[in-house]
C-alpha positions in Angstrom: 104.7 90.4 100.1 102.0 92.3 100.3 100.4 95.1 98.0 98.8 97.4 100.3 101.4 98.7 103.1 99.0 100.1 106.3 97.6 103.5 106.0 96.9 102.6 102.7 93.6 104.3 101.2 91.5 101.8 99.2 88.2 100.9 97.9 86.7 97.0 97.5 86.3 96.5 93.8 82.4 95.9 94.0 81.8 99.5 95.5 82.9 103.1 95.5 83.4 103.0 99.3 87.0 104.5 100.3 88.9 102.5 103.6 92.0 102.7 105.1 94.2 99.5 106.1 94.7 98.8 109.5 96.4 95.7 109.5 98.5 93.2 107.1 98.6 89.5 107.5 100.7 88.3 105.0 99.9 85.2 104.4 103.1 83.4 103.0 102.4 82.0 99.4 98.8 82.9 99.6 97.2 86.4 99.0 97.6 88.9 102.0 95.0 89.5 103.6 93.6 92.8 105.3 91.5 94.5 108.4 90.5 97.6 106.9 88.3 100.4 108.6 86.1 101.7 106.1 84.8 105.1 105.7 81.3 104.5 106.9 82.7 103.4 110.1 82.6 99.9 110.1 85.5 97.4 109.9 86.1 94.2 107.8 89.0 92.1 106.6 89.2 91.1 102.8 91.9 89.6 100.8 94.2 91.2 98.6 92.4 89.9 95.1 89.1 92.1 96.5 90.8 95.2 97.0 91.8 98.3 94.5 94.0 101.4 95.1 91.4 103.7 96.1 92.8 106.6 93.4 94.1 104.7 90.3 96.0 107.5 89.5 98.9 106.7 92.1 98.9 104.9 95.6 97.4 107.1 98.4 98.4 107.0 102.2 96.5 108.1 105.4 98.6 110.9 107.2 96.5 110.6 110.5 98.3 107.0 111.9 100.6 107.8 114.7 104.4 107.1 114.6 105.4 103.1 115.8 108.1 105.5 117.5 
């Protein structure tokens, strides 16, 4: 299962750089691994063991993704 749910806000661990997932591929056993769009504009995927909440205090989510309805 995977940590970050999309629309999650986080940051890679090496930087201070906020992103927003767009996609989960869980992975079975293995670490999920996720396509997130960063807020400089470009896109990357990382696995799970890279990426941090982006506010420690308690889980964010973006409000902007449109309904699957």
């Amino acid at each position: 299962m995977s940590r970050f749910p999309k629309g999650s806000i986080v940051r890679h661990k090496t930087g201070q750089i906020k992103g927003v997932v767009l996609n989960v591929f869980d992975q079975g056993e293995r670490p999920a691994g996720y396509y997130i769009k960063w807020d400089d504009g470009n896109h990357s995927y990382h696995s799970e063991n890279e990426l941090i909440w982006a506010n420690i205090d308690r889980p964010r989510m973006h409000n902007n993704l449109q309904s699957p309805k």
